[in-house]
Structures are given as C-alpha cells and as structure tokens.
N, C-alpha and C positions, 0 to 999 in steps of 0.2 A: 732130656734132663741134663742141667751143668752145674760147675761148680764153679762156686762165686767166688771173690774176696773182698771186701769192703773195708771203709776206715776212711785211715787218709789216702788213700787209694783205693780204687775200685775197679772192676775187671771182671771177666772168667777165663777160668784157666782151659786152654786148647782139649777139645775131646780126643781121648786115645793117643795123646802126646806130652799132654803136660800134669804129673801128679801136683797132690795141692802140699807137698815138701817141695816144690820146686821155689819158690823164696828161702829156702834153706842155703843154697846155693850160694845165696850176696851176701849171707849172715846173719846177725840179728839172735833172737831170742825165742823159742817155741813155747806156746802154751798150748796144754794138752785138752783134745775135742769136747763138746761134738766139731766145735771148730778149733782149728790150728792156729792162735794170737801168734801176730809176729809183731817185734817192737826190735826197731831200729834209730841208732843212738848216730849223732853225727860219727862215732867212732868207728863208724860202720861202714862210711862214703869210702875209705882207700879200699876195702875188700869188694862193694860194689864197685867200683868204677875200675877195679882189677879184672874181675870179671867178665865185665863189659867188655874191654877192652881185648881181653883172651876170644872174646867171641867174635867182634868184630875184626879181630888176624885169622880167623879161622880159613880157610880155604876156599870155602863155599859160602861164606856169607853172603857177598855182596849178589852173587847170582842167587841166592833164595831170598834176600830182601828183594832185588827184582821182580822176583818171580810171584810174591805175595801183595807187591806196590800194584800190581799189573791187574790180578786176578778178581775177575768179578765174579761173585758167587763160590761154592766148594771146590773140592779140588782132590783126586784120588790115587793113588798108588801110580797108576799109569801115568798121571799128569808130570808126579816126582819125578820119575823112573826118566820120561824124557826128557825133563829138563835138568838129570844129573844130579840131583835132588835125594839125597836121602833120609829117611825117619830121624836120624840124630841130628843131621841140618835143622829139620823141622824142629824138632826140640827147642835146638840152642837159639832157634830164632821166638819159637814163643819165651823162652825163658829174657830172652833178650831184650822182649818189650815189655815185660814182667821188673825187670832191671832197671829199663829208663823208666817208670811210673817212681819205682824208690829211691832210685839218686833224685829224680825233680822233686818226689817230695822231701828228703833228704835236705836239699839247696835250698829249699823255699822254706822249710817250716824246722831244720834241724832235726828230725824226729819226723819217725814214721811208724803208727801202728796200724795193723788191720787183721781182720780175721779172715780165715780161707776154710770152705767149708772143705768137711774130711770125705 
C-alpha cells in the first residue's frame, strides 16, 4: 500500500522515508485530511528553489542521485550502508524529487495545488 498525491502534480510519496508533510518543507498552504491540500502561489518559487538548492550542496547528494540513477529494482539497508548512503540522504533525495515536480509546476502554470493522501 502507498500514498499518493495528485493535482497538478502527481507521485507517491517514498515508503518508510517520505511522510505525506514532506511538501511542507518548500511551503505552500496545508489543508486538513483525509487528504493533506497543498496550494502553492508563485510566491512560493524562492522558498522551493531555496530548498532545492540546500539539498543539492548537501554532501551526499550527488553520490545518492547516482546511486538511485543507477538502481534497477529496490534497494535495502545494506545496499545504503555500502554505498555511504544514509536514511536522511534517502529523504532529502525523495523530497528533492518531490521539489522539482513543484517548482516545474510552479514555472509552467504559476500555481500549484495537490492533495497528498495522510
């Protein structure tokens, strides 16, 4: 079972890494379940794209982007573990592709809402 978010973006959020508050993170607007509305205002691009950008200096990025670009099928504790890879890597990289869906919709459409199941 996972949990979705749709709208003007669509997705599910990573199992056992990514909560469905993780669009809280780039800002925007909450509305209260069964699903979590988020609505995001151009005024909202400089806090995503702040974000992003804090994620992609992070230390480990570019080696857990690799290491994700790479991987065919799952991947466990041990796979992390050798490749230097930690659970909050893991995070900031789901949240980080969670990020670029809302800035492109952001750039494209001004506005971005969607719901994220709780």
């Amino acid at each position: 079972m996972g949990r979705y978010y749709n709208g003007d973006i669509e997705g599910k959020f990573w199992f056992a890494v990514q909560p469905s508050d993780a669009p809280s993170r780039f800002g925007g607007e909450v509305h209260e379940p069964p699903y979590v509305s988020y609505v995001f205002t151009e005024d909202d691009l400089p806090t995503c794209q702040a974000v992003l950008d804090k994620i992609e200096n992070s230390p480990n990025f570019t080696k857990t982007k690799e290491f994700f670009d790479k991987l065919e099928g799952g991947y466990n504790n041990d796979m992390l573990a050798e490749a230097g890879i930690t659970k909050q890597d893991v995070k900031d990289y789901a949240d980080y592709e969670l990020g670029k869906k809302i800035e492109d919709c952001l750039q494209q459409n001004g506005e971005c809402h969607f719901d994220a199941e709780v």
